[in-house]
PyMOL Python script that loads the backbone (N, CA, C, O; Angstrom):
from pymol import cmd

cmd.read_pdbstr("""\
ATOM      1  N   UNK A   1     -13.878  45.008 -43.427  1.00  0.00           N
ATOM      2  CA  UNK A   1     -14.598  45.755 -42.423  1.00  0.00           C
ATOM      3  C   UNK A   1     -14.235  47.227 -42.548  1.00  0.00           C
ATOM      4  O   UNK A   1     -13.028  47.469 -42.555  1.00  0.00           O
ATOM      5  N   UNK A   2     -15.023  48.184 -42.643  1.00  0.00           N
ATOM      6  CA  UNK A   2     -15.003  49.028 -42.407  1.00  0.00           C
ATOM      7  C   UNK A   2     -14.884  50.332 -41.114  1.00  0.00           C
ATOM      8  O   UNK A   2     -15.775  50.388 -40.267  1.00  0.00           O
ATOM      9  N   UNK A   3     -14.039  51.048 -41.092  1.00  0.00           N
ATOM     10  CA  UNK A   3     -14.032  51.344 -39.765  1.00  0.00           C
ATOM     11  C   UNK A   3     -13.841  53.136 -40.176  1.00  0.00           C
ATOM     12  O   UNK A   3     -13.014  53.609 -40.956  1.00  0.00           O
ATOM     13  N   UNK A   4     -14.923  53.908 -39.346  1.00  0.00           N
ATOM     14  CA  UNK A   4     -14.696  54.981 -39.417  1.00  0.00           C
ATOM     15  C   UNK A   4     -13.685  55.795 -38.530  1.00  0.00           C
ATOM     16  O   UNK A   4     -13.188  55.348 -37.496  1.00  0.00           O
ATOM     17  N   UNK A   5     -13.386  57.304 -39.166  1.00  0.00           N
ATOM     18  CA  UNK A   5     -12.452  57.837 -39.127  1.00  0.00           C
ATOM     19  C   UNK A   5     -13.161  59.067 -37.568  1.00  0.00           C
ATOM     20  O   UNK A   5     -12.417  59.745 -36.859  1.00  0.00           O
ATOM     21  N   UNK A   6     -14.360  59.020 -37.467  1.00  0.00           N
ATOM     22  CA  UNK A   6     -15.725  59.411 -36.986  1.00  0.00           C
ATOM     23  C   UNK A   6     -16.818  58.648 -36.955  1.00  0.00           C
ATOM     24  O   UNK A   6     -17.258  57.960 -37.876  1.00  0.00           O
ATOM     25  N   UNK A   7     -17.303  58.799 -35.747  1.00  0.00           N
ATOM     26  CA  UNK A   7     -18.255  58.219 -35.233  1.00  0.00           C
ATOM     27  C   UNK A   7     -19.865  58.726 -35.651  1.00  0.00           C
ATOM     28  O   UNK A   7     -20.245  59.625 -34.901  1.00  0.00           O
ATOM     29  N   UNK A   8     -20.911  58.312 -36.731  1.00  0.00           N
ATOM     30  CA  UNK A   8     -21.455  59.159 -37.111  1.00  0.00           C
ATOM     31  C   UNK A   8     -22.747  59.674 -36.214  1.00  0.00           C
ATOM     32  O   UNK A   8     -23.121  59.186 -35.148  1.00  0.00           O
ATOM     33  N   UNK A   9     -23.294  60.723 -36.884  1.00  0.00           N
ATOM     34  CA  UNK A   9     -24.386  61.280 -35.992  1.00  0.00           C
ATOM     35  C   UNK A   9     -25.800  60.809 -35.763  1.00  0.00           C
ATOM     36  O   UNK A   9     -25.811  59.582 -35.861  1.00  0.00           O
ATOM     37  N   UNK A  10     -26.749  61.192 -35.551  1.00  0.00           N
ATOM     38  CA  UNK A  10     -27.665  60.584 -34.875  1.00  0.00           C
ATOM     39  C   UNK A  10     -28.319  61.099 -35.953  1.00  0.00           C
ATOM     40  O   UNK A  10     -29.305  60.408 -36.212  1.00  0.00           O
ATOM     41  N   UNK A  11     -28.191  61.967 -36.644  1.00  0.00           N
ATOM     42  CA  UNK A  11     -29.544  61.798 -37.769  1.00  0.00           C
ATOM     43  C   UNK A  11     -28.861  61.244 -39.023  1.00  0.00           C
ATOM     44  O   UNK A  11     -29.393  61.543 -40.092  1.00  0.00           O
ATOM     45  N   UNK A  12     -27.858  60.548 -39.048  1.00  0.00           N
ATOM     46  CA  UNK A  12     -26.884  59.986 -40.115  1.00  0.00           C
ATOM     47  C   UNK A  12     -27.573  58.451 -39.679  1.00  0.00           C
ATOM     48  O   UNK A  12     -28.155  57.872 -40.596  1.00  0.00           O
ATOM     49  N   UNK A  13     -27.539  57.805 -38.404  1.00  0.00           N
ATOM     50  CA  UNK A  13     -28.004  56.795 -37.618  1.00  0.00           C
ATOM     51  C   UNK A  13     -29.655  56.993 -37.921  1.00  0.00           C
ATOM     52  O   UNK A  13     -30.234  56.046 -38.454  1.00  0.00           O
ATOM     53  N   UNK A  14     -30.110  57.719 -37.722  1.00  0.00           N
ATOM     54  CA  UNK A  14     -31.710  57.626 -38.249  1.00  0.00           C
ATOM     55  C   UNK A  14     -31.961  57.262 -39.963  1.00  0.00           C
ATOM     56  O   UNK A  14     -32.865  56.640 -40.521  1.00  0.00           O
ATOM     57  N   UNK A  15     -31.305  57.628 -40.248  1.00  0.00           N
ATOM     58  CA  UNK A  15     -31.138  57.671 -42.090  1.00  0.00           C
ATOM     59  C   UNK A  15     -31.130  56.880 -42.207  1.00  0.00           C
ATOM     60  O   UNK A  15     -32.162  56.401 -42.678  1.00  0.00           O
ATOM     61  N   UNK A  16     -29.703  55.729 -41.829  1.00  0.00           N
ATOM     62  CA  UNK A  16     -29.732  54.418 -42.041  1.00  0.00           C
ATOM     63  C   UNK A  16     -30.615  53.027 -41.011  1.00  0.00           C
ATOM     64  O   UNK A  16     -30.555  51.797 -41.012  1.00  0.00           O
ATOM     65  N   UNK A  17     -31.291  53.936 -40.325  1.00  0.00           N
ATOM     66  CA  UNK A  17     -31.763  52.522 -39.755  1.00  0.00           C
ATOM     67  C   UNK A  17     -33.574  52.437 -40.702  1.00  0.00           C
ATOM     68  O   UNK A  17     -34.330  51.521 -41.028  1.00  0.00           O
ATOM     69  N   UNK A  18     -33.585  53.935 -40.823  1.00  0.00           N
ATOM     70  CA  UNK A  18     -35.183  53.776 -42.096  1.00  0.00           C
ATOM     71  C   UNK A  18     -35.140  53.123 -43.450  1.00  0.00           C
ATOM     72  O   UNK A  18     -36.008  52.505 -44.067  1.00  0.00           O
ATOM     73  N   UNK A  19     -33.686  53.479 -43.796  1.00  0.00           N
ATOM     74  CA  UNK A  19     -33.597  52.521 -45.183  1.00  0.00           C
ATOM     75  C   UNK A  19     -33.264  51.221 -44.741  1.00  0.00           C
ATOM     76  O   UNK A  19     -33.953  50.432 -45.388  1.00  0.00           O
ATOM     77  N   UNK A  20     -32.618  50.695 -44.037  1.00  0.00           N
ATOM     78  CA  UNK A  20     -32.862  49.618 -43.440  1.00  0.00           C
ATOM     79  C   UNK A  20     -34.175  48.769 -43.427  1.00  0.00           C
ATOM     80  O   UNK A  20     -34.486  47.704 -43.960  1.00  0.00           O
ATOM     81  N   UNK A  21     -34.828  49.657 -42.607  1.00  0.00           N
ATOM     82  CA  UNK A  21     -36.212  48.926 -42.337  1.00  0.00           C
ATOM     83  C   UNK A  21     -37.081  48.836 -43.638  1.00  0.00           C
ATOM     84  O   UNK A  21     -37.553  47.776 -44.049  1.00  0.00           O
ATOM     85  N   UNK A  22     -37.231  49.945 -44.191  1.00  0.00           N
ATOM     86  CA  UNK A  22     -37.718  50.056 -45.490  1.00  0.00           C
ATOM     87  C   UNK A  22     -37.440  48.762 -46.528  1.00  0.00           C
ATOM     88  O   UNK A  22     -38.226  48.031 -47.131  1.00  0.00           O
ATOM     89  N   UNK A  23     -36.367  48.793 -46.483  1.00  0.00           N
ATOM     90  CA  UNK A  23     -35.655  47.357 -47.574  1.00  0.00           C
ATOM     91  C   UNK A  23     -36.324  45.970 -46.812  1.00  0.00           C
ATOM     92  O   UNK A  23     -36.657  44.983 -47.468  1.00  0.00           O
ATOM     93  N   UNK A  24     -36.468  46.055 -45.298  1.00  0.00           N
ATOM     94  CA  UNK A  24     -36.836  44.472 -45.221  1.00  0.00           C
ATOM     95  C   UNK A  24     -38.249  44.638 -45.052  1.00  0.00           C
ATOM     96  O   UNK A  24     -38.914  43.622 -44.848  1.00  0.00           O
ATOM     97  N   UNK A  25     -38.959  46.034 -45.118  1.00  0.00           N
ATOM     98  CA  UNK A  25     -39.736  46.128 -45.485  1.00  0.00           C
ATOM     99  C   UNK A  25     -40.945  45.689 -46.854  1.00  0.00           C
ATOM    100  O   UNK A  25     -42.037  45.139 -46.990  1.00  0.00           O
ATOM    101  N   UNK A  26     -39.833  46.387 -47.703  1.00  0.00           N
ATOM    102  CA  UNK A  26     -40.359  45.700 -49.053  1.00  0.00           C
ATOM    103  C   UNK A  26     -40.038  44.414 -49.297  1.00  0.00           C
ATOM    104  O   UNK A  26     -40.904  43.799 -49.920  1.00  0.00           O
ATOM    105  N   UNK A  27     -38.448  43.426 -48.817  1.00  0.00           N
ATOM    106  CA  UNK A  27     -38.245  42.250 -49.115  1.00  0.00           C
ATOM    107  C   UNK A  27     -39.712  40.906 -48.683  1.00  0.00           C
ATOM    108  O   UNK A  27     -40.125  39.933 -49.314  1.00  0.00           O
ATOM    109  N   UNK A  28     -40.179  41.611 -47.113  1.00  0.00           N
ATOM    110  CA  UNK A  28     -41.283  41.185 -46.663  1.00  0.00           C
ATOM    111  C   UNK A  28     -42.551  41.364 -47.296  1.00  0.00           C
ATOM    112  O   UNK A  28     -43.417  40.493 -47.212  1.00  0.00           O
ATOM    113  N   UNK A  29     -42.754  42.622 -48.039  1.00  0.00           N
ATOM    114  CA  UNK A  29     -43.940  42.479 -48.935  1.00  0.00           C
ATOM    115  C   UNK A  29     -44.103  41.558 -49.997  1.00  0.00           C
ATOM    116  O   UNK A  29     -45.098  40.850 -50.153  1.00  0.00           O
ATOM    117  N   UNK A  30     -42.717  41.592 -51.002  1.00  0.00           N
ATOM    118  CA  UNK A  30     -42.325  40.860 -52.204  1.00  0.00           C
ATOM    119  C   UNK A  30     -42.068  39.126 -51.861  1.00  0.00           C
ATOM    120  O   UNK A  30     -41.916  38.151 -52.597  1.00  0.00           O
ATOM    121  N   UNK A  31     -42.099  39.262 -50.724  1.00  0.00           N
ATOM    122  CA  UNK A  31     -42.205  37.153 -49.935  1.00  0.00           C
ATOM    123  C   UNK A  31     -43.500  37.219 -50.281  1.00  0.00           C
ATOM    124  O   UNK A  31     -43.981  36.716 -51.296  1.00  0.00           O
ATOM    125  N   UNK A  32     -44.174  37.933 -49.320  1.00  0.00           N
ATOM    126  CA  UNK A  32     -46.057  37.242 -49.003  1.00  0.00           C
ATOM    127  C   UNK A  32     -46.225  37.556 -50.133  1.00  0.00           C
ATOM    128  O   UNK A  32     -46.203  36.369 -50.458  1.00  0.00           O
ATOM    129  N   UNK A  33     -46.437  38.253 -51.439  1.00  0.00           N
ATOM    130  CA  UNK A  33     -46.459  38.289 -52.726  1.00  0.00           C
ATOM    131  C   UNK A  33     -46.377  37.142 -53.643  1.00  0.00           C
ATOM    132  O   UNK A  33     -47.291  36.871 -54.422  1.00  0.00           O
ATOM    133  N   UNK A  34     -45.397  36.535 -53.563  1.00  0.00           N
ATOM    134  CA  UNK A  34     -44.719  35.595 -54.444  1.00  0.00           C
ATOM    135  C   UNK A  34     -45.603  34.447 -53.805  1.00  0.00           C
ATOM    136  O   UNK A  34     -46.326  33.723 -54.488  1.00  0.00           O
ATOM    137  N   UNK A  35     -45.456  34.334 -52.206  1.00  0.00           N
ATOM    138  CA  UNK A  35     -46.297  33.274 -51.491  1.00  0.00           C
ATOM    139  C   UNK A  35     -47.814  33.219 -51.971  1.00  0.00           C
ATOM    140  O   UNK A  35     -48.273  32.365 -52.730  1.00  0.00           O
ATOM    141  N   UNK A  36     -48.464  34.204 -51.437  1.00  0.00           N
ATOM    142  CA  UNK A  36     -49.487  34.330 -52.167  1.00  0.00           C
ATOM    143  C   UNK A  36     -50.409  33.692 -53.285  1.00  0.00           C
ATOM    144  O   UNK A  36     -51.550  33.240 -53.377  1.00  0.00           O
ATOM    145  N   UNK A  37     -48.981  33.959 -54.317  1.00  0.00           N
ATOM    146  CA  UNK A  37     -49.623  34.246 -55.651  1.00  0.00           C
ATOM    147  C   UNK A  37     -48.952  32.816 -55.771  1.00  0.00           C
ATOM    148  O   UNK A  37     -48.891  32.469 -56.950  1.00  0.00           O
ATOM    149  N   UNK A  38     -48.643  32.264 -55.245  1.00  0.00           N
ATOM    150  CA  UNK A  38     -47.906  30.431 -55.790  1.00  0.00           C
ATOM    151  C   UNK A  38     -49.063  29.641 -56.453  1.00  0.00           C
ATOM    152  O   UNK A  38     -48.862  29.275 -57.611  1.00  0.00           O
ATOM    153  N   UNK A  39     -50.399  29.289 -55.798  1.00  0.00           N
ATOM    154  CA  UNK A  39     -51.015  28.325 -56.293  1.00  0.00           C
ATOM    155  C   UNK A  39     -51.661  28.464 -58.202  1.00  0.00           C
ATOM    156  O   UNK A  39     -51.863  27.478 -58.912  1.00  0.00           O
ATOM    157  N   UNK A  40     -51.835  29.728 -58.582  1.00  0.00           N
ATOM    158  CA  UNK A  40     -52.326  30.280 -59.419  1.00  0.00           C
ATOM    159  C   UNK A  40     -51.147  29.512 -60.635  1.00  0.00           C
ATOM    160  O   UNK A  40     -51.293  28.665 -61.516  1.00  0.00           O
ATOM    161  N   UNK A  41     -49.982  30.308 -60.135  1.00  0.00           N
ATOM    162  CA  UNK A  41     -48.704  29.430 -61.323  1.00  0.00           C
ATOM    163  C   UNK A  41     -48.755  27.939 -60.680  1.00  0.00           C
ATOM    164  O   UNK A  41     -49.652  27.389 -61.320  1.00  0.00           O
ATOM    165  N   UNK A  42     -48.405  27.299 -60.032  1.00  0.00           N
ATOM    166  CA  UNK A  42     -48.327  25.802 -59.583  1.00  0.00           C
ATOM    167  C   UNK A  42     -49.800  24.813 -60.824  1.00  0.00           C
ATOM    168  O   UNK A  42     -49.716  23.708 -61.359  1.00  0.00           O
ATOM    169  N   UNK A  43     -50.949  25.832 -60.856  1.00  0.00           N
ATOM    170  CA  UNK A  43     -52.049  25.557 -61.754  1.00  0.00           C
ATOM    171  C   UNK A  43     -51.534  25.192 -62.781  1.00  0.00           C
ATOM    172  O   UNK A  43     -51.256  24.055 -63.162  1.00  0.00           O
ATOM    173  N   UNK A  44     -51.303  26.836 -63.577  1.00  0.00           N
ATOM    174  CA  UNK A  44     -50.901  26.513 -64.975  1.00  0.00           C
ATOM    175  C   UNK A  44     -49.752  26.111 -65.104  1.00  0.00           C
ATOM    176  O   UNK A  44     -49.358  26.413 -66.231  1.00  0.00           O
ATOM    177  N   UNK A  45     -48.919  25.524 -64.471  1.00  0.00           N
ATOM    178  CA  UNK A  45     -47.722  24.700 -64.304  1.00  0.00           C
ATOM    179  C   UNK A  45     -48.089  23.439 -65.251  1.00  0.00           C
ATOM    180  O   UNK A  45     -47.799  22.988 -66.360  1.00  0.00           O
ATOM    181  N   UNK A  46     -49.064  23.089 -63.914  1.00  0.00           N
ATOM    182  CA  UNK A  46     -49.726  21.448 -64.108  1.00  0.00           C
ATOM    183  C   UNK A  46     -50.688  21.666 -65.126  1.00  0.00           C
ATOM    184  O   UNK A  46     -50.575  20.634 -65.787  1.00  0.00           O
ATOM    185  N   UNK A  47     -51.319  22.162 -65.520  1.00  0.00           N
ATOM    186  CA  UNK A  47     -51.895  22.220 -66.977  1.00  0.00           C
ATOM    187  C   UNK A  47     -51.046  22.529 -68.386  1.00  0.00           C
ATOM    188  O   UNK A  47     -51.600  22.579 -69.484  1.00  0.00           O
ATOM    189  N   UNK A  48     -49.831  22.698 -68.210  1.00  0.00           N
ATOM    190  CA  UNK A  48     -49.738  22.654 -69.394  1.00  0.00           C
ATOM    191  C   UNK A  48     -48.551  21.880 -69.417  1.00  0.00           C
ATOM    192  O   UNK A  48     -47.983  21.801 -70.506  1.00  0.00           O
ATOM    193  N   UNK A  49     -47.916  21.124 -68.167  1.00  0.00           N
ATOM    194  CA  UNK A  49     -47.438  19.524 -67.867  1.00  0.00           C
ATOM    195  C   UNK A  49     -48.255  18.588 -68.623  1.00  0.00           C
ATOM    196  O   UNK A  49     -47.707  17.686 -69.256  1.00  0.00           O
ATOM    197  N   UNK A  50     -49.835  18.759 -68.608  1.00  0.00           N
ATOM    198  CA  UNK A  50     -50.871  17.869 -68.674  1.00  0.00           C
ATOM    199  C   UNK A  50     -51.482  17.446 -70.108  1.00  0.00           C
ATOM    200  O   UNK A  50     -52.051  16.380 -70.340  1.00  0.00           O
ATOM    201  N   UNK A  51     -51.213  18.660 -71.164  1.00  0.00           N
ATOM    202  CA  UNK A  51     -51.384  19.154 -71.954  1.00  0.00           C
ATOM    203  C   UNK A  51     -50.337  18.616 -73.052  1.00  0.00           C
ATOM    204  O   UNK A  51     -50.408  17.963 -74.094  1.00  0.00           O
ATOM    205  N   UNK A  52     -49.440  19.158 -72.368  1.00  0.00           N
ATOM    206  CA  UNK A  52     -48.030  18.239 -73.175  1.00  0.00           C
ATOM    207  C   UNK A  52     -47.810  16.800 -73.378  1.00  0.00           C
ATOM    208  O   UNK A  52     -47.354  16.235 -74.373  1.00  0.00           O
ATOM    209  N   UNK A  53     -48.329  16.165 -71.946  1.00  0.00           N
ATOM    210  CA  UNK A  53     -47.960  14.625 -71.523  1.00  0.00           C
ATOM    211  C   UNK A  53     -49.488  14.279 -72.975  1.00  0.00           C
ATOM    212  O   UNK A  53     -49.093  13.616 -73.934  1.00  0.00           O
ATOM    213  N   UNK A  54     -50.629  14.613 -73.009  1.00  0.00           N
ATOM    214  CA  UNK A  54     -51.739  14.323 -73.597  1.00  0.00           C
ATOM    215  C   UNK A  54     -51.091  14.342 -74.960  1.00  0.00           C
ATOM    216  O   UNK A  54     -50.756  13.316 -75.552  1.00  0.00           O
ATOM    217  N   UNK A  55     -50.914  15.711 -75.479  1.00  0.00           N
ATOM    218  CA  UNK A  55     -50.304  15.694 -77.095  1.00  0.00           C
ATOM    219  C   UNK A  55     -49.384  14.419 -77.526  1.00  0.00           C
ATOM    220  O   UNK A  55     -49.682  13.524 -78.316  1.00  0.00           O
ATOM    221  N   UNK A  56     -48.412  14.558 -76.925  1.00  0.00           N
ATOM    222  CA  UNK A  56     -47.110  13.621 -76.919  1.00  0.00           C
ATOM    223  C   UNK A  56     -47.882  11.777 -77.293  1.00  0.00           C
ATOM    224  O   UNK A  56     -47.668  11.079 -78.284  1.00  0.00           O
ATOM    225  N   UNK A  57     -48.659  11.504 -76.235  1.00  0.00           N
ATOM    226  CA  UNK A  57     -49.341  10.169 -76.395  1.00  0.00           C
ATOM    227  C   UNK A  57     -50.381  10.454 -77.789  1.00  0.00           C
ATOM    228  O   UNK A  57     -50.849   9.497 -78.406  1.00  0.00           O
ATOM    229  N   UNK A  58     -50.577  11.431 -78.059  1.00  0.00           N
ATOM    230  CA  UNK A  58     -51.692  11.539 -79.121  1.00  0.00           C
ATOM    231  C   UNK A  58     -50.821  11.306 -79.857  1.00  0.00           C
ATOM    232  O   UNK A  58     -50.780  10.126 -80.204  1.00  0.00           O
ATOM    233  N   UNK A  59     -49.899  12.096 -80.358  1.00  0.00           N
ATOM    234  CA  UNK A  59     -48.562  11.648 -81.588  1.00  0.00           C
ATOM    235  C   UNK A  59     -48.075  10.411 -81.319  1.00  0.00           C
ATOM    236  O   UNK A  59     -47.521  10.048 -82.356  1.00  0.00           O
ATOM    237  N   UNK A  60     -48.002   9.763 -80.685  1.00  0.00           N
ATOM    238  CA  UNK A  60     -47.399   8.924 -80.487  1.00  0.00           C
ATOM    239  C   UNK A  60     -48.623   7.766 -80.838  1.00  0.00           C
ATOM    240  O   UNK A  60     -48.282   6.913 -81.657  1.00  0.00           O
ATOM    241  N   UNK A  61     -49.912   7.672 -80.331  1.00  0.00           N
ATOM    242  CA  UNK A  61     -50.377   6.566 -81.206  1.00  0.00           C
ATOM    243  C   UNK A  61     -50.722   6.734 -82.863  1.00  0.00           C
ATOM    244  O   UNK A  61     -51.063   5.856 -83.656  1.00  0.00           O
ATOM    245  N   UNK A  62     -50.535   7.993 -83.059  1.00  0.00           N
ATOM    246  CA  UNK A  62     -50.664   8.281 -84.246  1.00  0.00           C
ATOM    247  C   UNK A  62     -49.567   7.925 -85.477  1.00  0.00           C
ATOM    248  O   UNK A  62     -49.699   7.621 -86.662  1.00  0.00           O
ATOM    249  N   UNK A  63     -48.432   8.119 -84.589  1.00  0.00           N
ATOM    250  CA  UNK A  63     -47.185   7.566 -85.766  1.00  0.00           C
ATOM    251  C   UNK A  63     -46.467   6.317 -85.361  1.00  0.00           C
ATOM    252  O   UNK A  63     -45.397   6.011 -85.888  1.00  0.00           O
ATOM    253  N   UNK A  64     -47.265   5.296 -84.061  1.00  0.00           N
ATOM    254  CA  UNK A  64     -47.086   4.314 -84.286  1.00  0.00           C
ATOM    255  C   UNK A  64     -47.706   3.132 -84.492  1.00  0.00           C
ATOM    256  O   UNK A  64     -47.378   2.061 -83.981  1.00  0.00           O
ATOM    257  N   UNK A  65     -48.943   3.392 -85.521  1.00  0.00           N
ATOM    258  CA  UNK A  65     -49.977   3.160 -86.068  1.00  0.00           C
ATOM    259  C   UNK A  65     -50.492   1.964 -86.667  1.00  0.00           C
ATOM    260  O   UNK A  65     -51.610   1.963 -87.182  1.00  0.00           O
TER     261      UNK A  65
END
""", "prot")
cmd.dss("prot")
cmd.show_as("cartoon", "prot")
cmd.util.cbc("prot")
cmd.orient("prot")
């Protein structure tokens, strides 16, 4: 813990409560972002899950023939 030596000032206290907000500012943009944008990757997730599982059985009746 930190403990000052001085109590700081009110535009020292403004400084840090904007970067403050700012940071959960952007942390809150970069959520609904990621949220957002989920189904698009979850897609090509499952397509190329789908893709793989398909090849795999294709080789597979192929070299056990």
């Amino acid at each position: 813990m930190v403990f000052w030596s001085f109590p700081p000032t009110s535009k020292q206290l403004k400084f840090t409560l904007s970067g403050v907000v700012a940071g959960f500012t952007l942390i809150a943009a970069g959520a609904y972002l990621s949220f957002s944008n989920i189904a698009p990757q979850q897609a090509r997730a499952k397509a190329r899950k789908d893709y793989i599982k398909a090849r795999l059985k294709q080789l597979e009746k192929l070299f056990s023939g």
